[in-house]
Backbone of each chain as ProteinMPNN parsed JSONL, in Angstrom:
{"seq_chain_A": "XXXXXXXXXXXXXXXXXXXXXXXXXXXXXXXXXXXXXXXXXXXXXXXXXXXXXXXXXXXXXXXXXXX", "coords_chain_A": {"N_chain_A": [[0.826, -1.197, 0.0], [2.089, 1.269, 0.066], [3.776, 1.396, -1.784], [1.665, 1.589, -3.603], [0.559, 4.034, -2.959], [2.691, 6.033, -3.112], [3.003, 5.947, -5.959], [1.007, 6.904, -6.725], [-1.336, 5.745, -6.958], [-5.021, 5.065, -6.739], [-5.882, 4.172, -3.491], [-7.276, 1.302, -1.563], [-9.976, 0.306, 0.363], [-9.155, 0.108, 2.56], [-6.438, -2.072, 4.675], [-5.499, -4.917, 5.736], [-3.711, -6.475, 7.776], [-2.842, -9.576, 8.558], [-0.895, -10.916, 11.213], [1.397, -9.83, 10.313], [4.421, -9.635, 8.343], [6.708, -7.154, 9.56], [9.101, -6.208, 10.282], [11.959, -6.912, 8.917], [14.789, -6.912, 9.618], [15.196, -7.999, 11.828], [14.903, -6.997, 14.394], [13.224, -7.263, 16.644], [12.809, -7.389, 20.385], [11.753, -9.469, 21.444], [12.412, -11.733, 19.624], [13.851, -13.304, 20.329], [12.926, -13.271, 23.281], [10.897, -14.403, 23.089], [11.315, -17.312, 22.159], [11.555, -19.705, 23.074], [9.159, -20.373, 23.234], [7.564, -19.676, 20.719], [6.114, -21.598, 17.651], [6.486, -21.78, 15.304], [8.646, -20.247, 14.181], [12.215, -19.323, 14.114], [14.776, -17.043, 14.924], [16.976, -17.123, 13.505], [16.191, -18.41, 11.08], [14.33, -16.993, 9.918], [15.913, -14.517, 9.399], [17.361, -15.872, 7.701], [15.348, -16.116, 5.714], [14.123, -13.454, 5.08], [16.991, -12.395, 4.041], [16.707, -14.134, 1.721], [14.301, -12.913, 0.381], [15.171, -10.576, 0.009], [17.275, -10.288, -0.796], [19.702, -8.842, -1.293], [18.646, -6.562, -0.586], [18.362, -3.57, 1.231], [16.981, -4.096, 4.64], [15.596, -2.597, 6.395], [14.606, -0.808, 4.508], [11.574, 1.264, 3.977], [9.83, -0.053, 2.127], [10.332, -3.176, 2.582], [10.42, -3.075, 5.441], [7.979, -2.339, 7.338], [7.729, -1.622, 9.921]], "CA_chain_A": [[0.0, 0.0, 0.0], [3.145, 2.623, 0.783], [4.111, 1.34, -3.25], [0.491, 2.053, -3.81], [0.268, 5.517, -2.497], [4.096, 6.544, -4.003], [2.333, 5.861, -7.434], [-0.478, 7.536, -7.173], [-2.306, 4.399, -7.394], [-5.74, 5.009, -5.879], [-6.093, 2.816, -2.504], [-8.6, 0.046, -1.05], [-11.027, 1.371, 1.598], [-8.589, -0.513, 4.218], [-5.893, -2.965, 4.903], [-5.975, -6.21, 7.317], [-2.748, -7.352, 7.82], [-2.837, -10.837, 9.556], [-0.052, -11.149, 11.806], [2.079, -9.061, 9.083], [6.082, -9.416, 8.832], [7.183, -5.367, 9.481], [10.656, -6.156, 10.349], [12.973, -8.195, 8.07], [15.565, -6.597, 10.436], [14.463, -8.793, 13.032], [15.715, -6.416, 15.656], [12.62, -7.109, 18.213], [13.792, -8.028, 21.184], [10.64, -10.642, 21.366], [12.613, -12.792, 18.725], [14.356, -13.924, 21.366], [12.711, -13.355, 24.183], [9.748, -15.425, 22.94], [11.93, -17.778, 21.354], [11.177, -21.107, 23.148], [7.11, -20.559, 23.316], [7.625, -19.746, 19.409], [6.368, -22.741, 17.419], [6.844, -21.958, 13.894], [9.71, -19.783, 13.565], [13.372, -18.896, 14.764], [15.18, -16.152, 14.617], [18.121, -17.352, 12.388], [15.375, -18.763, 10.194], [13.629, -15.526, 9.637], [16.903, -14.103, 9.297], [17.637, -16.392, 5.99], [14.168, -16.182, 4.819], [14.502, -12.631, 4.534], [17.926, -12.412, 2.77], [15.907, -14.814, -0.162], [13.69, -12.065, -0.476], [15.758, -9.092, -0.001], [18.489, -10.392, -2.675], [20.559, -7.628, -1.108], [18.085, -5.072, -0.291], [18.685, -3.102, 2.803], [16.003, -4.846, 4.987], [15.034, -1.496, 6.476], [13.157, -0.106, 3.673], [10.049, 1.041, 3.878], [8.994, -0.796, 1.356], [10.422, -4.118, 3.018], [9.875, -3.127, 6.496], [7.001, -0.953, 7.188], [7.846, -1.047, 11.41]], "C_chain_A": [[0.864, 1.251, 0.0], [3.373, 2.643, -1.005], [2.764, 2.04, -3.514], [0.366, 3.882, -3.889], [1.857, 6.801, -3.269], [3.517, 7.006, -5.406], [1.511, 6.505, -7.861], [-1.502, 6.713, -7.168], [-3.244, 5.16, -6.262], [-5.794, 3.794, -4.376], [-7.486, 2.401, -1.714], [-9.06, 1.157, -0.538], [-10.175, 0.811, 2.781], [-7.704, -1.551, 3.776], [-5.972, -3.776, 6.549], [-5.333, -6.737, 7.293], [-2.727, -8.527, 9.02], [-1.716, -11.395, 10.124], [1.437, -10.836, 10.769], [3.918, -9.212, 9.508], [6.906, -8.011, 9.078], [8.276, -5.046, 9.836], [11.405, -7.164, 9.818], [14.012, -7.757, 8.3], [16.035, -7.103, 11.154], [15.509, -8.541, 14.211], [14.642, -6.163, 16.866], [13.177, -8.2, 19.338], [12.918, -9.561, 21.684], [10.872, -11.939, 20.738], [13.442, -13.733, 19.399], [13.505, -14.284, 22.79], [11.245, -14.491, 24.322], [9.967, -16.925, 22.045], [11.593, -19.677, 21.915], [9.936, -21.471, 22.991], [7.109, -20.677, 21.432], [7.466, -20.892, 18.387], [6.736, -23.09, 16.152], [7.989, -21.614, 13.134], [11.028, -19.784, 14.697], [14.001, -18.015, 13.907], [16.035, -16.225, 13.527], [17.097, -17.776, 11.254], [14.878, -17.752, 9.503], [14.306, -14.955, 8.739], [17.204, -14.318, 7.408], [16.264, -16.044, 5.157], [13.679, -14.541, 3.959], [15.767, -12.096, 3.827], [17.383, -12.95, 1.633], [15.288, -13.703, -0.504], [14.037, -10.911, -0.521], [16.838, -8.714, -1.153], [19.663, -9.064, -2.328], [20.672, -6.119, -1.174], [18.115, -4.785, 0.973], [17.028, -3.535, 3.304], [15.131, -3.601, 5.656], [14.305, -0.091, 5.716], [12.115, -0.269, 3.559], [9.351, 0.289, 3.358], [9.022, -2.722, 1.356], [9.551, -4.076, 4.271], [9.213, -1.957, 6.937], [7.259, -0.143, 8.845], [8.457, 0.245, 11.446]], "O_chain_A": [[0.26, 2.321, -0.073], [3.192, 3.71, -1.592], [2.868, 3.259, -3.652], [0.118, 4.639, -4.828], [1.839, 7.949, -3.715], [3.559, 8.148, -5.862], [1.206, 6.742, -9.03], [-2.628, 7.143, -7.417], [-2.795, 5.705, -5.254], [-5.717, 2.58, -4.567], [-8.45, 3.099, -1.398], [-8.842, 2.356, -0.715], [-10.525, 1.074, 3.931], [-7.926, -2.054, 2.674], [-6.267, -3.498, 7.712], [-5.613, -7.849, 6.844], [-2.606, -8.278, 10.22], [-1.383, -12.463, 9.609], [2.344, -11.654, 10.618], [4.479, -8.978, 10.579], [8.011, -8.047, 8.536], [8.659, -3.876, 9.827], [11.435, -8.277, 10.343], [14.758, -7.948, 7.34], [17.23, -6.942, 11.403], [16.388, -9.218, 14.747], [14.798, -5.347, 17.774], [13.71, -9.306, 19.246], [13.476, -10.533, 22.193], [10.195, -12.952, 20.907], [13.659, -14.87, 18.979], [13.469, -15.415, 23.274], [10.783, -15.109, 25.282], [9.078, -17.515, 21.432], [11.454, -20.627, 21.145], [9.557, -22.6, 22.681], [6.678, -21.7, 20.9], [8.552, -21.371, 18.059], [7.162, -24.183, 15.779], [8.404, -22.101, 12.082], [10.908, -20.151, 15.866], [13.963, -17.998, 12.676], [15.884, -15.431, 12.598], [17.437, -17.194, 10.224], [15.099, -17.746, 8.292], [13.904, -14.743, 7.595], [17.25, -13.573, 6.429], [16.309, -15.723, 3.969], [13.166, -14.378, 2.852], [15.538, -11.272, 2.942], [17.516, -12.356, 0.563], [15.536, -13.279, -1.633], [13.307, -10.084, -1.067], [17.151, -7.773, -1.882], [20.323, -8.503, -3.202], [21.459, -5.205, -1.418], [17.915, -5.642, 1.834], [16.049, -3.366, 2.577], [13.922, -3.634, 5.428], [13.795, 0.973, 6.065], [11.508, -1.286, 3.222], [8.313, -0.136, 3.866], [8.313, -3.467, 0.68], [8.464, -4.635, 4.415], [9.689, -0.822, 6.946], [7.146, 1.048, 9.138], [8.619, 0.822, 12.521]]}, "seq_chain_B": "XXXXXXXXXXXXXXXXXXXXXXXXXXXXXXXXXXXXXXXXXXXXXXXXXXXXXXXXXXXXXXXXXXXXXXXXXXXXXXXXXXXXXXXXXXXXXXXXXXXXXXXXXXXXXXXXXXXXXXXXXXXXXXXXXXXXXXXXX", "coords_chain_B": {"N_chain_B": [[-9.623, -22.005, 29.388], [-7.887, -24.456, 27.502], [-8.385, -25.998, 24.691], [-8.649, -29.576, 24.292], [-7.751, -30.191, 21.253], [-6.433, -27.996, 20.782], [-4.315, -28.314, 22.437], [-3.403, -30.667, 21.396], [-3.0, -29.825, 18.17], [-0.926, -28.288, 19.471], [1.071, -29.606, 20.099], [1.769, -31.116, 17.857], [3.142, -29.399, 16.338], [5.215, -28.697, 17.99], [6.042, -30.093, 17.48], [6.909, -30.942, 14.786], [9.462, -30.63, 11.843], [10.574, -27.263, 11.653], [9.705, -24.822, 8.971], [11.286, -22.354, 8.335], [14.081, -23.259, 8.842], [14.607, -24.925, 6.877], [16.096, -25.934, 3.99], [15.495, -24.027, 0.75], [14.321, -25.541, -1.62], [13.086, -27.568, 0.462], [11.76, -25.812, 1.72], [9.61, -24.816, 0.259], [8.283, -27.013, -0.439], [7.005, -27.86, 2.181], [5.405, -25.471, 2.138], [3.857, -26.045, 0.536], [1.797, -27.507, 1.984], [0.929, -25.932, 3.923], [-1.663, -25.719, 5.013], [-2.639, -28.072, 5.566], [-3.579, -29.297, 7.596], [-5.947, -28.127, 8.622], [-9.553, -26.756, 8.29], [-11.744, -27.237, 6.177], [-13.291, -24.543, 4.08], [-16.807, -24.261, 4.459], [-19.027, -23.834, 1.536], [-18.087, -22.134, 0.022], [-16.851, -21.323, -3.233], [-14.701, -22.018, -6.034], [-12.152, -20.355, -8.34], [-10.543, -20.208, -11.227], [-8.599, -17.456, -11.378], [-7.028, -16.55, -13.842], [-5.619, -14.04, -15.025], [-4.086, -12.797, -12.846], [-2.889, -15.177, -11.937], [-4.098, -16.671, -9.789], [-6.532, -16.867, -7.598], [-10.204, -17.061, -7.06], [-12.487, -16.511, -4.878], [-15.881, -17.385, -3.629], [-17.896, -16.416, -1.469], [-21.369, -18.261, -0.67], [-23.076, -16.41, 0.368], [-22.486, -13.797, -0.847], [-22.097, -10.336, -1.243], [-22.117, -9.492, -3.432], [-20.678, -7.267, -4.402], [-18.315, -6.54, -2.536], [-14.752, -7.129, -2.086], [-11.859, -8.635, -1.144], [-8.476, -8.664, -1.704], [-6.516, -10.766, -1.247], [-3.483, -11.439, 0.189], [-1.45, -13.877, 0.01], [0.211, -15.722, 2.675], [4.02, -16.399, 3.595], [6.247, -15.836, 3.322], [6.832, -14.012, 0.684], [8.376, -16.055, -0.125], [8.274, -18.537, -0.04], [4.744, -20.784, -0.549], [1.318, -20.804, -2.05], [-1.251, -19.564, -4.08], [-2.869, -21.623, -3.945], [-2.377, -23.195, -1.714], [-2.427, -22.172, 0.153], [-5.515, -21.762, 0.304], [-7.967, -22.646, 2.252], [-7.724, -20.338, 4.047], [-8.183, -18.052, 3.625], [-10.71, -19.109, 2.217], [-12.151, -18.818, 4.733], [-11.774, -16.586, 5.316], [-12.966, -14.963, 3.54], [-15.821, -15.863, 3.685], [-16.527, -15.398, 6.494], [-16.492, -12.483, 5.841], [-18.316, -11.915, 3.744], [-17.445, -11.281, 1.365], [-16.027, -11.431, -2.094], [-12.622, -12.989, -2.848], [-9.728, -12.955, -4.16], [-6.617, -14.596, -4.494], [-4.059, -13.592, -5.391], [-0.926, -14.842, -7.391], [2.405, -14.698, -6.206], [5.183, -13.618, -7.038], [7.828, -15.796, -6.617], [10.708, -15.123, -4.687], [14.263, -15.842, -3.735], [14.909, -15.252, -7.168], [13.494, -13.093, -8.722], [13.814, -10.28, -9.889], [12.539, -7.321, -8.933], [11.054, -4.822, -7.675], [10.753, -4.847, -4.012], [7.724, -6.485, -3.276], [5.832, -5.294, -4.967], [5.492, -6.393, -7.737], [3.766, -8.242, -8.691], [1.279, -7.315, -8.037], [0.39, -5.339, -9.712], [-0.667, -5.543, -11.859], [-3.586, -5.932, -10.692], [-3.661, -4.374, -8.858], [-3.513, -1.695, -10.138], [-5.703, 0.874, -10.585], [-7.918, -0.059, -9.675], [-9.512, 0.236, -7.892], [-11.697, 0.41, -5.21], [-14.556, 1.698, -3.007], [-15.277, -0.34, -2.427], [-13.569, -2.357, -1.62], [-10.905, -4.087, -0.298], [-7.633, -5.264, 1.073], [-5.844, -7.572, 2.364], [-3.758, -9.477, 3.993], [-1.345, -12.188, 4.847], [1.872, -12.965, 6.983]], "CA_chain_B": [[-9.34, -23.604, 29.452], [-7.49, -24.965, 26.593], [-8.802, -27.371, 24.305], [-7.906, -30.856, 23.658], [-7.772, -30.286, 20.03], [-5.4, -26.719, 20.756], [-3.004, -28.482, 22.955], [-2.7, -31.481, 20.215], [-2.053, -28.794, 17.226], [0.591, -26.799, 20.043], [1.665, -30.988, 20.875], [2.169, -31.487, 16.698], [3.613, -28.102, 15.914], [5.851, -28.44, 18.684], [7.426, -31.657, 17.01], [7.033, -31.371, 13.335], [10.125, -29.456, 11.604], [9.852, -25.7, 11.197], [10.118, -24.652, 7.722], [11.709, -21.658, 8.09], [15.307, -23.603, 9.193], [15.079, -25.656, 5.854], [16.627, -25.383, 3.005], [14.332, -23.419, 0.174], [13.279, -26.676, -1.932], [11.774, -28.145, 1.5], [10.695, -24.794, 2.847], [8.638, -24.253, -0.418], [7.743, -28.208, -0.544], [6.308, -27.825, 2.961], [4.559, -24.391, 2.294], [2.178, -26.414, -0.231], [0.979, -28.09, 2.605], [0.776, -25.296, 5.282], [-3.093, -25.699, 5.546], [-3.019, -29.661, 5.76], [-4.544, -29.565, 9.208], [-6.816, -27.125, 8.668], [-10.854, -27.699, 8.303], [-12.312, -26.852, 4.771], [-14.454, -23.663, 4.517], [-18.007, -24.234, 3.745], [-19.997, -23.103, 0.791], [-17.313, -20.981, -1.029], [-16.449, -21.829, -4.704], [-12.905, -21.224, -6.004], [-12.347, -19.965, -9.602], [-8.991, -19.436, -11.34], [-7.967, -15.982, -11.875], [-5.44, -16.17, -14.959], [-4.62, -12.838, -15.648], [-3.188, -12.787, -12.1], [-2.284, -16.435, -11.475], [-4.562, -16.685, -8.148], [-8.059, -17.617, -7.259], [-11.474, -15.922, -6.975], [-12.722, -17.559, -4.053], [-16.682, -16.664, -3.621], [-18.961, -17.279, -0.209], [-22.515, -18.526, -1.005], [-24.137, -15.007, 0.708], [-22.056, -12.457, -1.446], [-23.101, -9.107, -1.754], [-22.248, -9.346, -4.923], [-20.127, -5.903, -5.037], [-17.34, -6.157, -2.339], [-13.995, -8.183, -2.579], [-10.766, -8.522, -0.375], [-7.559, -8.772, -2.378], [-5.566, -11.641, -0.18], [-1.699, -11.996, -0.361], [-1.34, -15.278, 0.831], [1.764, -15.633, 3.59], [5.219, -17.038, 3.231], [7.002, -14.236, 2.914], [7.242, -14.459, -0.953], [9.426, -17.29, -0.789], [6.896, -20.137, -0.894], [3.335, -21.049, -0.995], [0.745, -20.248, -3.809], [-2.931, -19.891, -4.019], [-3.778, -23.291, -3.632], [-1.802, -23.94, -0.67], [-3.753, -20.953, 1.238], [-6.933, -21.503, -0.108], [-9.104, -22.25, 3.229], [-7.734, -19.479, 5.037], [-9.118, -17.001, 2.42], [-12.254, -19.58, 1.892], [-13.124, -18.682, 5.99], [-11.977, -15.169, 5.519], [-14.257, -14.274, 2.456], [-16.768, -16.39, 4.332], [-16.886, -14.125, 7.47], [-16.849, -10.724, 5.66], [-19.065, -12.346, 2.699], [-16.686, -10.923, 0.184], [-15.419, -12.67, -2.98], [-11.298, -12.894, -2.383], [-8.889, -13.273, -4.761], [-5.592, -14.541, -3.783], [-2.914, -13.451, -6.524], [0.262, -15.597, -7.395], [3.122, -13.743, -5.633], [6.61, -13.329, -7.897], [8.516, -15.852, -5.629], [11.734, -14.579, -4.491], [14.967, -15.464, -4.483], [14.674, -15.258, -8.659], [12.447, -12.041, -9.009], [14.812, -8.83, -8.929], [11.708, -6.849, -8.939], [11.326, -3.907, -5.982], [10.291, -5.709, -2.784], [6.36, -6.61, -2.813], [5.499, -4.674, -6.087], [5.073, -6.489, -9.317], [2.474, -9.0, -9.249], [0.021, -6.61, -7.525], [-0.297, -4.162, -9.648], [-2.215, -5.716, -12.568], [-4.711, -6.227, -9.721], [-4.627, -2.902, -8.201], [-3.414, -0.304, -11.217], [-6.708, 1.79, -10.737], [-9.171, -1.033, -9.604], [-9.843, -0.07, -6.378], [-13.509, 0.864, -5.066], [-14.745, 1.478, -1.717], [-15.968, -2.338, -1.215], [-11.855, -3.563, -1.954], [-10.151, -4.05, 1.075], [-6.141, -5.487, 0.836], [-5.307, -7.886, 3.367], [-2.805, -10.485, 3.642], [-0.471, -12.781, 6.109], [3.043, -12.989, 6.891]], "C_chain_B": [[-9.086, -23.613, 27.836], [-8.075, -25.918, 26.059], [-8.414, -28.214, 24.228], [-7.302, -31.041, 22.516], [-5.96, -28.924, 20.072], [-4.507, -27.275, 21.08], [-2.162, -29.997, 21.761], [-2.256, -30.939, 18.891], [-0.931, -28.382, 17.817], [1.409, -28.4, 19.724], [3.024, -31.179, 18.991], [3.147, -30.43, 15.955], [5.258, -27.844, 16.154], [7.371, -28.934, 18.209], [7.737, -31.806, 15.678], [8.278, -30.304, 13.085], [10.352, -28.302, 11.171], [10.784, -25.77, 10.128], [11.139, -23.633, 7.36], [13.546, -22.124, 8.722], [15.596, -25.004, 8.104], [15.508, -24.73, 5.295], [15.496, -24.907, 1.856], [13.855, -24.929, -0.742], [12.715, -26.89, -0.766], [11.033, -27.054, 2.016], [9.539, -24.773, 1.55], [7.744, -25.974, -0.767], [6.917, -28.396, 0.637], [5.243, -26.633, 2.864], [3.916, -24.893, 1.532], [1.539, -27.325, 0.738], [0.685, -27.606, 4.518], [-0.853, -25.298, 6.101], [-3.288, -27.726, 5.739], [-3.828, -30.25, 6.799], [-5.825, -29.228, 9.369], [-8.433, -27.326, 8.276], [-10.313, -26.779, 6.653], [-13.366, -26.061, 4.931], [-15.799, -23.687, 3.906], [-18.305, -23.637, 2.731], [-19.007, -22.474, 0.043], [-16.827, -22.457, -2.154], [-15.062, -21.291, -5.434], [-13.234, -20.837, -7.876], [-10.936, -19.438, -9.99], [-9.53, -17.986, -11.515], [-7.417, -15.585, -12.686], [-5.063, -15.243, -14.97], [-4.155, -12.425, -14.137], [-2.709, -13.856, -11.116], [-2.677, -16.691, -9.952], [-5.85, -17.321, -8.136], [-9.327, -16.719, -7.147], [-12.018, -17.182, -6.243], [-14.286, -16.402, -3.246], [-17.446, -17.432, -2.502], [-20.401, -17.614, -0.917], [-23.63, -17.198, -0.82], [-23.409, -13.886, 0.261], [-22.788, -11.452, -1.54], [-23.103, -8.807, -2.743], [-21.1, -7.865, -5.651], [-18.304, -6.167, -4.055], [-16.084, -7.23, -2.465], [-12.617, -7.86, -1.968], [-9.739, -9.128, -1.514], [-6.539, -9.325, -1.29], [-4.239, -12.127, -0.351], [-1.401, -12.771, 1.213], [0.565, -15.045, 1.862], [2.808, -16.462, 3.034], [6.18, -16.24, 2.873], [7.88, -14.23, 1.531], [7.949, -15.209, -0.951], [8.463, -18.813, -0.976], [5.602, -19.492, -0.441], [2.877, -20.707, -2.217], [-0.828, -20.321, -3.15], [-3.347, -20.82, -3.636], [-3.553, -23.391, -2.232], [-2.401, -22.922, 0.41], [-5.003, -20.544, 1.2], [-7.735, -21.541, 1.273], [-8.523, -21.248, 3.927], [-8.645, -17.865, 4.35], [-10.223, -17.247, 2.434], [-12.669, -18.585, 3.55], [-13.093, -17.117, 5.836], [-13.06, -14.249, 4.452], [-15.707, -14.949, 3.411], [-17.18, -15.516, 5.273], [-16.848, -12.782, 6.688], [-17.718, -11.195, 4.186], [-18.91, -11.422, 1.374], [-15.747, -11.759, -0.642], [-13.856, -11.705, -2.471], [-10.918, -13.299, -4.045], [-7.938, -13.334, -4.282], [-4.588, -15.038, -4.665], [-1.673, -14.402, -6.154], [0.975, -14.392, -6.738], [4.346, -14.116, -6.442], [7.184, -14.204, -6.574], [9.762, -15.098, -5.429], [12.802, -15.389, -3.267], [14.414, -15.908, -6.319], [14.26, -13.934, -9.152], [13.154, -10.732, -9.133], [13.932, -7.776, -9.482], [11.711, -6.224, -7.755], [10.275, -4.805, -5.257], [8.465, -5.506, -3.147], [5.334, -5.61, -3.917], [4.765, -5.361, -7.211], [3.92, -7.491, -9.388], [0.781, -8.133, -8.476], [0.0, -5.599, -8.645], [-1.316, -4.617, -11.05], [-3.189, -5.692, -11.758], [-4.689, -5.524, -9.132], [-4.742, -2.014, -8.623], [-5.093, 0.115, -11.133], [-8.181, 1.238, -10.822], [-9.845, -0.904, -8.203], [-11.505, 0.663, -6.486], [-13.491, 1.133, -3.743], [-15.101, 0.178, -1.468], [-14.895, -2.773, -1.46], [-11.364, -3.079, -0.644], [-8.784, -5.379, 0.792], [-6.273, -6.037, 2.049], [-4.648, -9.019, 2.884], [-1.913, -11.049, 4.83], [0.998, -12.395, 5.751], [3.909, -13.711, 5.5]], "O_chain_B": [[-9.79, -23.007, 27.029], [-8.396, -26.846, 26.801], [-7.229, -28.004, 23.968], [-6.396, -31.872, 22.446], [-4.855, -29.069, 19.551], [-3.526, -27.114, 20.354], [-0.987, -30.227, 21.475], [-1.247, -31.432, 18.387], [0.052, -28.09, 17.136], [2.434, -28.3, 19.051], [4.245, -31.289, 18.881], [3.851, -30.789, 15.011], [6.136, -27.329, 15.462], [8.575, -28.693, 18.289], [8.612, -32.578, 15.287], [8.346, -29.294, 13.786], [10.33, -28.289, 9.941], [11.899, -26.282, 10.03], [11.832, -23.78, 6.353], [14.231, -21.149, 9.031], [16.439, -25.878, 8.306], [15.546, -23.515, 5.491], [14.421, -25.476, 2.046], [12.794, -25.383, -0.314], [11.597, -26.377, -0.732], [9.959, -27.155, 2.61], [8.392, -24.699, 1.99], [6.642, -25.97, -1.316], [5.949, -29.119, 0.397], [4.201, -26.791, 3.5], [2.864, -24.254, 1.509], [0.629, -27.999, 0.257], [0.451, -28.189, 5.577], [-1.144, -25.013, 7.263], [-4.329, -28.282, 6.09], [-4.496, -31.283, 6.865], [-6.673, -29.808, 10.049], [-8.531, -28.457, 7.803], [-9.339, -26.16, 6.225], [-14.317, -26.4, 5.636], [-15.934, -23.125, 2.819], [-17.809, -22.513, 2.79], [-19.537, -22.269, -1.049], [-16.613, -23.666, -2.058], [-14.569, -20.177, -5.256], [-14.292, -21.029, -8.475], [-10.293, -18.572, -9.396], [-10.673, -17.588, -11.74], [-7.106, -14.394, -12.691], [-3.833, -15.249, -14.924], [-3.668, -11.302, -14.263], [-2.291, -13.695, -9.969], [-1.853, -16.878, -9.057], [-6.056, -18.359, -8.764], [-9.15, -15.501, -7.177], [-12.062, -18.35, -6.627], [-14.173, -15.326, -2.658], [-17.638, -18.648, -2.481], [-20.475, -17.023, -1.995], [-24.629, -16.968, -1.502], [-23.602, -12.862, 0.917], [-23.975, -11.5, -1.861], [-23.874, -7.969, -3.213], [-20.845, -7.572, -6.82], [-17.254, -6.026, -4.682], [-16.416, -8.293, -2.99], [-12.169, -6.757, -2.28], [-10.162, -10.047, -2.215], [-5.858, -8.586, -0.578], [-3.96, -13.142, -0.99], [-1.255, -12.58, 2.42], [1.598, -14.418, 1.625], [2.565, -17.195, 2.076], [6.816, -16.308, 1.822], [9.087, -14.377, 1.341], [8.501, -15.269, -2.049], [8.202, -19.686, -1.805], [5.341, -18.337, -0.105], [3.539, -20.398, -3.208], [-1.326, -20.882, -2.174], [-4.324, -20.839, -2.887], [-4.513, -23.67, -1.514], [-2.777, -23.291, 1.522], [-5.56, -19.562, 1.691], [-8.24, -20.455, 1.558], [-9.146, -21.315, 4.986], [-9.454, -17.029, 4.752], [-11.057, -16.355, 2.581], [-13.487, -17.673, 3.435], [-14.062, -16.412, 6.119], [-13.688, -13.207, 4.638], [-16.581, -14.133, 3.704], [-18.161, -14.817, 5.019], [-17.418, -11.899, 7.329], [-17.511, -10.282, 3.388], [-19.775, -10.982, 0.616], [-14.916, -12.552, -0.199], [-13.74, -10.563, -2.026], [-11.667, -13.803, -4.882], [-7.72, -12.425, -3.481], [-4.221, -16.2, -4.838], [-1.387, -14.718, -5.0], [0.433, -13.29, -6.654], [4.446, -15.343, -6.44], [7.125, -13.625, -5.49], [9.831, -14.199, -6.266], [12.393, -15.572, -2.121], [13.606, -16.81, -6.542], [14.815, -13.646, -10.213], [12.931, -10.015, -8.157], [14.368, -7.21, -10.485], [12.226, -6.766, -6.776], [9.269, -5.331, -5.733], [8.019, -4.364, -3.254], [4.193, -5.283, -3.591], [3.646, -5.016, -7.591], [3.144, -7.377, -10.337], [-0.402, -8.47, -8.523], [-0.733, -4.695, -8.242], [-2.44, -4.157, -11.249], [-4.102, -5.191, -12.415], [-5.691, -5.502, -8.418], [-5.577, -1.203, -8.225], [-5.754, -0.62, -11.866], [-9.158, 1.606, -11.474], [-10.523, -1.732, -7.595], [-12.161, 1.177, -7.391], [-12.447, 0.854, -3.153], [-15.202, -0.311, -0.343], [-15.013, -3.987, -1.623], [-11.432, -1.97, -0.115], [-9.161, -6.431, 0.275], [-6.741, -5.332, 2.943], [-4.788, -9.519, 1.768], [-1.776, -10.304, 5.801], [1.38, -11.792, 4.748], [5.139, -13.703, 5.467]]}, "name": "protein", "num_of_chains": 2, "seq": "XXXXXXXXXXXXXXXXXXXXXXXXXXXXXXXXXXXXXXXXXXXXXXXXXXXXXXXXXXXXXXXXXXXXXXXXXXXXXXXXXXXXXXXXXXXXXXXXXXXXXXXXXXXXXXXXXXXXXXXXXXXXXXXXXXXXXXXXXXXXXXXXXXXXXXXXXXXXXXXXXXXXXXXXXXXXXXXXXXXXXXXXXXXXXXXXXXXXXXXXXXXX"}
């Protein structure tokens, strides 16, 4: 929607992000601290999963990470 | 109080191997079967999409006008339409709006700007007040 709005593109009436990824940084301190209750992910996991899709984009762009 | 059923999903979850500490063939060989557990959502009817490689996924009580645009999770590196179809079926179901839930450009391969190119046939100047954008991780 941030691409959206850059463009000019008209936008929805709303977004509903469902447990949304907003840091491909993964500098909350939760990634740890919630790290054994956690059942699907880990931090180093994350970690790689965003390098695949960053390809060697700074992970702190807006348009990666909206946090 | 926890259910029986909750603590045997946390029990199976706990033990099966997370995808995101494979390698990308198994992470994207397990993301076609991220709903495997999952019920099946009543009454909705699926329908390709071709011209944006996704689904048109319609409840039985549509209003006939509004329609959520659903980018399925996996953080563009796997899944696909198919493989996130009931979570869309329940979510068009509760807001009794047809869904579509576009292919996503996987990535690594794509050197396209982050989260851009397969949306915009499907939003370049289609929006309405009854479209509403939502989507998972």
């Amino acid at each position: 929607m941030l691409k959206l709005r850059e463009d000019g593109t008209p936008l929805p009436a709303g977004g509903v992000p469902i447990s949304p990824w907003v840091d491909l940084a993964c500098t909350a301190e939760t990634l740890e601290a919630n790290a054994a209750a956690d059942l699907m992910a880990t931090k180093a996991g994350l970690m790689r999963m965003a390098g695949q899709y960053l390809e060697g984009a700074d992970p702190r762009t807006p348009l990666a990470s909206t946090l | 109080m926890v259910s029986p059923e909750a603590l045997k999903l946390n029990e199976i979850l706990r033990n099966a191997p997370k995808a995101v500490d494979m390698d990308l063939a198994h992470q994207r060989e397990a993301g076609e079967h991220a709903e495997d557990m999952t019920s099946e959502p009543g009454g909705v009817t699926y329908k390709d999409a071709p011209a944006v490689g996704g689904l048109w996924a319609t409840p039985q009580n549509w209003d006939g006008e509004s329609a959520i645009v659903y980018l399925y999770g996996g953080g563009y590196v796997i899944s696909s339409p198919h493989s996130r179809r009931k979570l869309a079926g329940h979510l068009t179901n509760a807001s009794r709006a047809a869904r579509s839930s576009p292919a996503t450009t996987w990535r690594p391969s794509d050197p396209s700007p982050p989260r851009s190119k397969t949306r915009r046939p499907i939003t370049g100047g289609c929006w309405t007040r009854g479209i509403v954008q939502s989507g998972s991780s």
